[in-house]
C-alpha positions as CSV (number, residue, x, y, z in Angstrom):
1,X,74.6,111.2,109.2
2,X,71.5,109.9,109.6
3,X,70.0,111.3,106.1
4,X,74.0,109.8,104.3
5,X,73.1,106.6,105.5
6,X,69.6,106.6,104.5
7,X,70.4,107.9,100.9
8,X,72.8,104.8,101.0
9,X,70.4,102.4,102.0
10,X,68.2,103.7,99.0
11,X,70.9,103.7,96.9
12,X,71.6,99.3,97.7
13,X,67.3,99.0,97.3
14,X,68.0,100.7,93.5
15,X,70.8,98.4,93.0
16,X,69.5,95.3,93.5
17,X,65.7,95.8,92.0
18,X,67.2,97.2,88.8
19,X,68.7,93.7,88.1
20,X,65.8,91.3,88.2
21,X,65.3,91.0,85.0
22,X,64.7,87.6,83.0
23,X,68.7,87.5,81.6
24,X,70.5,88.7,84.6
25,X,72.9,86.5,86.7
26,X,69.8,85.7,89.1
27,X,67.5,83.9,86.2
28,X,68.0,80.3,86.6
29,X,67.4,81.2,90.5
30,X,63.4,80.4,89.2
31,X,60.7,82.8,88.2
32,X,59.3,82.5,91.6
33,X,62.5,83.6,93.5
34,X,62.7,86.9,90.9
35,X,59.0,87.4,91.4
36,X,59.4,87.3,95.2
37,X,62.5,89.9,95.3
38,X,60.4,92.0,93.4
39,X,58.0,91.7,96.4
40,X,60.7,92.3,98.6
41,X,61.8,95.9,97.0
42,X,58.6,97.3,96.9
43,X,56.9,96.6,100.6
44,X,59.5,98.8,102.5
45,X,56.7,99.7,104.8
46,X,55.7,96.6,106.0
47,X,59.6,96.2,108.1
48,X,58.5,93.1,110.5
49,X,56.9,90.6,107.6
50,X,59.5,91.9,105.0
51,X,62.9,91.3,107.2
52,X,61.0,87.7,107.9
53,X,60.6,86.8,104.4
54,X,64.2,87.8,103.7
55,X,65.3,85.7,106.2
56,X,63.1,82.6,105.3
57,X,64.9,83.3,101.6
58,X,68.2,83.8,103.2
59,X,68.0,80.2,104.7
60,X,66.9,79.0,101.0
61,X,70.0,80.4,99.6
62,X,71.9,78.9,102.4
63,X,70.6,75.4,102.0
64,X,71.7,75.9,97.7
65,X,75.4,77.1,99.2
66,X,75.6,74.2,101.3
67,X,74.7,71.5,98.5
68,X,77.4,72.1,96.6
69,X,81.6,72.2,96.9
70,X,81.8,76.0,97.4
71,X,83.9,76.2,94.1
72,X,81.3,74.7,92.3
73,X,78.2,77.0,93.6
74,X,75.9,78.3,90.9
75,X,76.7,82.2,90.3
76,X,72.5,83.0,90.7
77,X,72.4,81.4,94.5
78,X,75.3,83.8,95.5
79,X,73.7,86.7,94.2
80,X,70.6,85.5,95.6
81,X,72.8,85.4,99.2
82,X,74.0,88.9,98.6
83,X,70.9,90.4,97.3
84,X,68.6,89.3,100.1
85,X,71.4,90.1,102.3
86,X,71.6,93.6,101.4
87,X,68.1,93.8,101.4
88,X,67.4,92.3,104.8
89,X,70.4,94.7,105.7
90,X,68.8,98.0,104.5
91,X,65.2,96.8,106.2
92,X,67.3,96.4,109.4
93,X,68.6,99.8,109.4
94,X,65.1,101.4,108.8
95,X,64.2,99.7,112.4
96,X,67.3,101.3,113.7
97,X,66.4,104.8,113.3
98,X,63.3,104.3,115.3
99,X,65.4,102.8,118.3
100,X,65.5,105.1,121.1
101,X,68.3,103.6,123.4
102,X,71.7,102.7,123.6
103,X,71.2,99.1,124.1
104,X,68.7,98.7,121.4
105,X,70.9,100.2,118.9
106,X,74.1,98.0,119.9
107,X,72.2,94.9,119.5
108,X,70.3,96.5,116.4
109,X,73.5,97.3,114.8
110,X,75.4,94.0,115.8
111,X,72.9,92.5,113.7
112,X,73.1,94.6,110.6
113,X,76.8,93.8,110.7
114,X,76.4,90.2,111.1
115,X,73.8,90.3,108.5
116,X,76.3,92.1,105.7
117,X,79.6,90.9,106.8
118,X,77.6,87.2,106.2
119,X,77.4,88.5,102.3
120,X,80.6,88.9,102.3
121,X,82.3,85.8,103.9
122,X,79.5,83.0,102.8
123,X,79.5,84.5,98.9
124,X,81.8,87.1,98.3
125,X,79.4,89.3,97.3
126,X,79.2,88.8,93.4
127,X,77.7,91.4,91.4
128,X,77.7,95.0,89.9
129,X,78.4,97.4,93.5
130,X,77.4,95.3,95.7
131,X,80.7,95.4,97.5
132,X,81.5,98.6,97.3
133,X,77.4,99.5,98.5
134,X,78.0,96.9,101.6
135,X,81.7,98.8,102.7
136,X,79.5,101.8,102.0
137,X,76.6,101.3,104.6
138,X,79.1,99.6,107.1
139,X,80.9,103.1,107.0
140,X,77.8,105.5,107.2
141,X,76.7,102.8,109.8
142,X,79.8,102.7,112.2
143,X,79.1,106.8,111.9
144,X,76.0,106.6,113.0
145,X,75.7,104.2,116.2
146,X,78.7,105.9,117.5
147,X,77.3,109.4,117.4
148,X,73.7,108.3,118.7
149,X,75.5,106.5,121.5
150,X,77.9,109.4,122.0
151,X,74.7,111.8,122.1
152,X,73.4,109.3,125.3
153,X,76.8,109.5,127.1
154,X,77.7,106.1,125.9
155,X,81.1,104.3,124.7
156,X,81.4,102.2,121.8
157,X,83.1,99.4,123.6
158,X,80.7,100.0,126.6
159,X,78.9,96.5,127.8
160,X,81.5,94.4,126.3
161,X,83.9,92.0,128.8
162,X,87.2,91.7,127.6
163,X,88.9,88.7,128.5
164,X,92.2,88.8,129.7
165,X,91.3,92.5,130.0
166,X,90.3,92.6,133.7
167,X,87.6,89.6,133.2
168,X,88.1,85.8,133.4
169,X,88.9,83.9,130.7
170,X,85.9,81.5,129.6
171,X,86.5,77.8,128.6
172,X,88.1,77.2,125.1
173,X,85.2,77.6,122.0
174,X,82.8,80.1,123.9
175,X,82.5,83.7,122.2
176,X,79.9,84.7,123.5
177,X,79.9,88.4,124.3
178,X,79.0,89.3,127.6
179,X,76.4,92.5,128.1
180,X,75.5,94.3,130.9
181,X,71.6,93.6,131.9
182,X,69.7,96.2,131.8
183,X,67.6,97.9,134.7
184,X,63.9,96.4,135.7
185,X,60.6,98.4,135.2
186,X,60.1,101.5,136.4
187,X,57.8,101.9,138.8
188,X,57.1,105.7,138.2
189,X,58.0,108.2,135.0
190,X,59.6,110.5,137.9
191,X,62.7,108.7,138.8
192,X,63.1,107.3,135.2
193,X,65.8,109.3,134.0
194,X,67.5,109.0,137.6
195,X,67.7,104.9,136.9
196,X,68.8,105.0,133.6
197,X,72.0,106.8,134.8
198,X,72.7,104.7,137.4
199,X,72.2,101.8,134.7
200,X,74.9,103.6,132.5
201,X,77.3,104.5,135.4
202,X,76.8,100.5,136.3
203,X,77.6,98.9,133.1
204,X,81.1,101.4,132.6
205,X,81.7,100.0,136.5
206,X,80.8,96.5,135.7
207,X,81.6,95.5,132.0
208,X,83.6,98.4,130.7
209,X,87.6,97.5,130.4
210,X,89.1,100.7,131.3
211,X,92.0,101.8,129.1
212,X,94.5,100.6,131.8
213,X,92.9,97.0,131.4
214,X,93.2,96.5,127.8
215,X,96.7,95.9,127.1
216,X,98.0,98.5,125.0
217,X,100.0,95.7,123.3
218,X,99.9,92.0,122.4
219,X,103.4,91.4,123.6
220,X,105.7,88.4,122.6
221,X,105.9,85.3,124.6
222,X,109.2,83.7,126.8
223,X,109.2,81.0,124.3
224,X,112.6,80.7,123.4
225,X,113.4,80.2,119.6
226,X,114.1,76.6,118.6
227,X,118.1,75.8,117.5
228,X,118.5,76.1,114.1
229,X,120.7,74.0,112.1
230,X,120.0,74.9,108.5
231,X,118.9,78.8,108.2
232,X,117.3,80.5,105.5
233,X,119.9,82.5,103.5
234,X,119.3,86.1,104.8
235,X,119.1,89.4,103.4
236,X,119.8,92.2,106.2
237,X,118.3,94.7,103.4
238,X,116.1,94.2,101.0
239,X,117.3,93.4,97.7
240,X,116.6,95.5,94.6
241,X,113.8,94.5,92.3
242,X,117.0,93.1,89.9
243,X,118.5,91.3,92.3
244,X,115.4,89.3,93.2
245,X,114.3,89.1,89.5
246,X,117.7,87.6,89.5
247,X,117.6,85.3,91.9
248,X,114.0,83.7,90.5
249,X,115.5,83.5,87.3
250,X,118.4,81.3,88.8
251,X,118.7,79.7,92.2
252,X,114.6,80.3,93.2
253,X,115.0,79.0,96.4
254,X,113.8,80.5,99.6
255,X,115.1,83.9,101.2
256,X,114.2,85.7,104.9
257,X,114.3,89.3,104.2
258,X,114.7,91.6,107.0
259,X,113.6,95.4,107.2
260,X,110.9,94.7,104.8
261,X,108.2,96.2,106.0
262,X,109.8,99.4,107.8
263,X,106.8,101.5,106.0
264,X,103.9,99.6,106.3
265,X,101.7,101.7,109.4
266,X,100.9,98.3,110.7
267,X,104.3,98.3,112.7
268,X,104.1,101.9,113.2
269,X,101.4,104.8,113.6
270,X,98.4,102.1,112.9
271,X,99.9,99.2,115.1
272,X,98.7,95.8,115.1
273,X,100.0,95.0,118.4
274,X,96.9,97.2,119.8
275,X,93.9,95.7,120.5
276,X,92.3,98.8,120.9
277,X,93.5,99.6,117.4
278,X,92.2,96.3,116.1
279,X,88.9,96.8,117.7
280,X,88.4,100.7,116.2
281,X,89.1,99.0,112.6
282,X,86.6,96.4,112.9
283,X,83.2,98.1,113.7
284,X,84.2,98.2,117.3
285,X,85.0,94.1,117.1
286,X,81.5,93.2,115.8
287,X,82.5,92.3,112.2
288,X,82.7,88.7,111.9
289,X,85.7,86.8,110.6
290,X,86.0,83.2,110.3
291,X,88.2,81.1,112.3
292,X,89.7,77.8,112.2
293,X,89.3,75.7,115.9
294,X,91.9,73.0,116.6
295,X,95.7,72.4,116.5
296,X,95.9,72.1,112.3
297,X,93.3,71.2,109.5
298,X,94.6,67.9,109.7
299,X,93.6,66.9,113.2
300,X,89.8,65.2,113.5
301,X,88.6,67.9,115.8
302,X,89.2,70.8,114.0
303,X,86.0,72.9,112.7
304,X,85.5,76.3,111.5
305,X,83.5,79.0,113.3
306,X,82.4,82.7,112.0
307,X,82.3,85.0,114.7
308,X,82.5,88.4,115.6
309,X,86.1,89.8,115.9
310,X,86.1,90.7,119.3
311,X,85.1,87.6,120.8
312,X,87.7,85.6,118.4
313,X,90.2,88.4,120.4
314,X,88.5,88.1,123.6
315,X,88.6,84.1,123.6
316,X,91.7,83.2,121.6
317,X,93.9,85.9,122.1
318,X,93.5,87.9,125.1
319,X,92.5,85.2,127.7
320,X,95.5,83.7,129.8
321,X,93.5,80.9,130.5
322,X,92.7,79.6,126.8
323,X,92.9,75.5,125.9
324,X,96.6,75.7,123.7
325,X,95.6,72.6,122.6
326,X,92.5,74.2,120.5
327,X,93.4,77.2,119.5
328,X,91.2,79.9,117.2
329,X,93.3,80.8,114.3
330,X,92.3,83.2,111.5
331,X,93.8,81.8,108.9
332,X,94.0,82.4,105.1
333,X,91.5,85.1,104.9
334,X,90.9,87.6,102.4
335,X,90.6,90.2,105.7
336,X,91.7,93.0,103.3
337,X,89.0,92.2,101.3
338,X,86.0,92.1,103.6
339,X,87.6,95.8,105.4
340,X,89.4,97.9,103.4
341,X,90.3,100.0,105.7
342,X,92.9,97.9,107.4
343,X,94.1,97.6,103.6
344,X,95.7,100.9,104.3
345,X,98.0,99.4,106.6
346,X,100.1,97.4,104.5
347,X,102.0,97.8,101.3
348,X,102.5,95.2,98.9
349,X,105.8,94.2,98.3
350,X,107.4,95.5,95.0
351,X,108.4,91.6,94.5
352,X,104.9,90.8,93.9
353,X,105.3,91.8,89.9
354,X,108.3,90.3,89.3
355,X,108.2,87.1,87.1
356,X,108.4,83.6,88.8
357,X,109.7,80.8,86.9
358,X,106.3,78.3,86.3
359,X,105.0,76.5,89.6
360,X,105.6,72.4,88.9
361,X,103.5,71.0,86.7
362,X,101.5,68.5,89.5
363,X,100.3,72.1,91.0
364,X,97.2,72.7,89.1
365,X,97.3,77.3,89.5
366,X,95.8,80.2,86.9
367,X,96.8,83.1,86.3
368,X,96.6,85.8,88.9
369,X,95.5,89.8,88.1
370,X,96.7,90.2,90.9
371,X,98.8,89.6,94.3
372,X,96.1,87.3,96.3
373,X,96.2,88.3,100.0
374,X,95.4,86.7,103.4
375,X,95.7,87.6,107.1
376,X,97.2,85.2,109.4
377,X,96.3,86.4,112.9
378,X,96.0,83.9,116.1
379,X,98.0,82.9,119.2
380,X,101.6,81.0,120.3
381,X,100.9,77.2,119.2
382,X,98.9,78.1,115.9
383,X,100.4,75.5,113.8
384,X,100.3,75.1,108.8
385,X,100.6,71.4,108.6
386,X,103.6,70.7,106.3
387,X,102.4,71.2,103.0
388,X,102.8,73.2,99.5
389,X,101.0,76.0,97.4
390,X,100.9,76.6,93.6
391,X,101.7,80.2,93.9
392,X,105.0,82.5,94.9
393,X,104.6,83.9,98.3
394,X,105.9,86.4,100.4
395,X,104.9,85.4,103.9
396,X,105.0,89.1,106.1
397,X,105.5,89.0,109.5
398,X,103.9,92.3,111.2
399,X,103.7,90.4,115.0
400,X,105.1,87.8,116.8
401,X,107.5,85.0,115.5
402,X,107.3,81.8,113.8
403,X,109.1,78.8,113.1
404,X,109.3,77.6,109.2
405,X,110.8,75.0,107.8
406,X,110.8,74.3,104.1
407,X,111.2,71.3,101.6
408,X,112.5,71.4,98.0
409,X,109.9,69.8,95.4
410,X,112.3,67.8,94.8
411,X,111.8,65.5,98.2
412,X,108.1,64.7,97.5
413,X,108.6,61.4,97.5
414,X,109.6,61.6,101.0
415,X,107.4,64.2,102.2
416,X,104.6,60.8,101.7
417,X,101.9,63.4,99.8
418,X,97.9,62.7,101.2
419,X,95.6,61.7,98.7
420,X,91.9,62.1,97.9
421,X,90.4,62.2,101.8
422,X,87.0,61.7,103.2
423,X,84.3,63.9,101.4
424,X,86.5,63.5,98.5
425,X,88.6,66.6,99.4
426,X,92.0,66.9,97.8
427,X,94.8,67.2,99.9
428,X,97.7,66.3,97.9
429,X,99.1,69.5,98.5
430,X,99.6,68.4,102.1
431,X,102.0,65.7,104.1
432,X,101.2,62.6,105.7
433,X,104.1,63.8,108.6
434,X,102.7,65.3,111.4
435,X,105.6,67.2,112.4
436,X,104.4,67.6,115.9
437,X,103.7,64.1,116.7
438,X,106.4,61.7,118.2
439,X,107.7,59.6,114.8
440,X,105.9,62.1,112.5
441,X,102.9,59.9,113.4
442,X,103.6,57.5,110.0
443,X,105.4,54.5,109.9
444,X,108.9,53.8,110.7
445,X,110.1,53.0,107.5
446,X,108.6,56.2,106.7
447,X,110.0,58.3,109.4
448,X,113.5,57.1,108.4
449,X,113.1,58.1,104.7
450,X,111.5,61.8,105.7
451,X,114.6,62.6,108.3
452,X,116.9,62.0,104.8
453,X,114.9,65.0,103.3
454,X,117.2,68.4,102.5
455,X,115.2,71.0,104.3
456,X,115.7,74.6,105.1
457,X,114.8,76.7,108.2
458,X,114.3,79.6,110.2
459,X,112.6,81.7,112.7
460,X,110.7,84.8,111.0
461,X,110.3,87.4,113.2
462,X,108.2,90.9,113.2
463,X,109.7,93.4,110.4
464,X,110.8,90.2,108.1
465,X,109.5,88.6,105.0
466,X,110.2,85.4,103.8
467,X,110.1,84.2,100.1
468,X,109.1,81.1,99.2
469,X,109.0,79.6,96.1
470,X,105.7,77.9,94.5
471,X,105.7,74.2,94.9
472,X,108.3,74.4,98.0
473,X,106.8,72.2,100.8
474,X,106.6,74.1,104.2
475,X,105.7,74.2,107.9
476,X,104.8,77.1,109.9
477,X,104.1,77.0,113.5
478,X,103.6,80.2,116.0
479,X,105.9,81.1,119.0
480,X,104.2,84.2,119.7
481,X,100.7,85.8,119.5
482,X,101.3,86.2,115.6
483,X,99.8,88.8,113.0
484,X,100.7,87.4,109.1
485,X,100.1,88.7,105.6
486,X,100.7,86.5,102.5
487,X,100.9,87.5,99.1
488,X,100.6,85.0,96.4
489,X,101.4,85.8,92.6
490,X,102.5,84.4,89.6
């Protein structure tokens, strides 16, 4: 393992020096960035002042993501991100294999994840193999930690408090892992190997969820489904590829599908009701994933926060005694993306390359090579403002429930559209009705002429899809600890 992932590592120092040439995608970066990346692949052997300077360039790169709208970011500064990423990465991992014990290499290897997964979520990670490099030393890296720590009788998920697990939950927005201390000096050689197993027999007493405390699933809540008054047609089967082709080509109007997902392993052998299962898929819960803090993107105190997966569970999932008013909510992220390996445990639907009729013309879109996808994963009271999307979507329920209701495009006008906002963000795909605020939080004269709006409604529950045309305004909101896909295509 431990010469697979140093080939690897060799292998990402190759890729990224055989591009800094004068035309590549990193040119206008300056000749003295080039010059100094150059530095950076040939002074291996100086680890300490090499991972510095990567970070120092790092934060350069940072500061060039950060002064621009993140559509708008010149390709060379994300390749820059990546490349130094990588690099820092690789430099990281070369420490590792002189780290001797278990803690060392947990917090050693937290950091080479942080450092990589960052690549990935801040820039995508642009360029010729440097995804498929990245997945590739996460892999050989996962490998290795857990047979070193398996070698010193230790447990992946060893030192790590689980909240709502067996531990207290901690006030809302802390994710903060907690780990076990470690033993004071030793005060002679001979008793040295006696203390470090009473340190490891302490931290499994202390920190260590046993099996029986993690709940072997995320179970629905007892809140009771709100009365509905104008369902969602429903499909108790899923309709043949004609049908549906049919259907877009006609009425194109929203349908809840149920048994749609009877063969995706997410509902089955791979469940995504586990959190043990979660945590095995994502680098024992160190990978980070961003999530969005606060009732709905619409509210003044909601923020975004990248942070590693088990604390996002730990905080915002698991813990009884989270703030519902701000919950964490992974939303709209390209999960699948970032780890393929939870990839495997869905199946795009066969609906996904049929032929939608054209979104409305006020939705600017472009053509799609593909289904986009995003996870949707956070707790009961997770709430999408009302609000539209250029693209077809099938909205997948693996866990939980949720409510939906949905608007025609034909009721814009009294779905009262946003405008140009603060910052001069667009959110014209969004309504001024807060549908959770007493008198949609608008005027009256407004309230009056959205309750005349034709809607449609339902509750999707786990095993369902739901269809939903481009350009058709909708709300979502959680009853349950809820687990989403979407699939956008046109």
């Amino acid at each position: 393992m431990n010469t697979s992932l140093r080939n690897t590592c060799l292998l990402a120092t190759s890729l990224v020096s055989s591009e800094l040439s004068s035309s590549g995608d990193l040119y206008p970066c300056g000749a003295p960035i080039l010059q100094l990346l150059k530095t950076l692949t040939t002074t291996p052997h100086l680890l300490q002042s090499t991972v510095a300077r990567c970070t120092d360039v790092l934060r350069l790169a940072t500061n060039k993501l950060h002064a621009f709208p993140y559509r708008e970011v010149p390709l060379c500064w994300l390749r820059l991100y990546t490349d130094v990423s990588i690099l820092k990465g690789v430099y990281l991992i070369q420490k590792l294999f002189s780290v001797r014990d278990a803690e060392g290499v947990r917090r050693a290897d937290e950091e080479i994840v942080r450092t990589l997964d960052m690549a990935l979520i801040m820039a995508a990670a642009p360029g010729n193999g440097r995804r498929e490099v990245i997945e590739k030393i996460l892999a050989e890296l996962e490998g290795y930690v857990g047979a070193f720590l398996a070698v010193h009788g230790e447990e992946m998920m060893e030192g790590v408090e689980m909240n709502g697990a067996g531990g207290k939950g901690k006030g809302k927005g802390k994710g903060k892992v907690e780990k076990a201390e470690m033993n004071g000096d030793r005060e002679d050689e001979e008793g040295e190997e006696e203390d470090r197993e009473a340190s490891r027999r302490k931290r499994r007493r202390l920190t260590t969820p046993p099996p029986s405390l993690l709940p072997q699933e995320l179970r629905p809540s007892s809140t009771p489904s709100p009365k509905i008054t104008h369902q969602i047609p429903i499909l108790t089967t899923p309709p043949s590829l004609g049908f549906f082709q049919n259907h877009l080509d006609t009425a194109n109007t929203p349908l809840q599908i149920q048994n749609l997902l009877t063969a995706w392993p997410a509902m089955a052998t791979n469940p995504w009701s586990s959190p043990s299962y979660l945590l095995s898929k994502t680098h024992f819960g160190t990978r980070l994933v961003p999530i969005e803090l606060g009732k709905s993107y619409t509210m003044d105190n909601w923020s975004q926060k990248i942070m590693p997966f088990r604390d996002f569970l730990k905080t915002y999932i698991l813990c009884s005694e989270a703030d519902g008013s701000y919950p964490g909510y992974l939303a709209q992220h390209s999960l699948f993306s970032q780890i393929p390996s939870l990839r495997a445990d869905i199946l795009t639907p066969d609906y996904c390359y049929t032929t939608p009729p054209p979104a409305p013309p006020d939705l600017r879109t472009h053509p799609l090579e593909g289904p986009i996808v995003n996870a949707w994963f956070g707790p009961a009271g997770t709430v999408s403002p009302l609000h539209t999307d250029p693209y077809t979507n099938i909205l997948c329920q693996v866990l939980g429930r949720k409510y939906v209701r949905l608007y025609p495009p034909s009721e814009n006008e009294r779905l009262f559209p946003r405008g140009v906002e603060g910052g001069g963000v667009d959110m014209s795909n969004t309504s001024r009705v807060d549908m959770d605020a007493e008198g949609g939080g608008v005027e009256v004269e407004e309230w009056e002429r959205f309750q005349g709006a034709k809607y449609l409604e339902g509750v999707l529950r786990s095993g369902e899809g739901l269809f939903i045309p481009a350009g058709w305004w909708h709300y979502v909101r959680s009853l349950d600890t809820s687990f989403s896909v979407s699939f956008w295509w046109n």
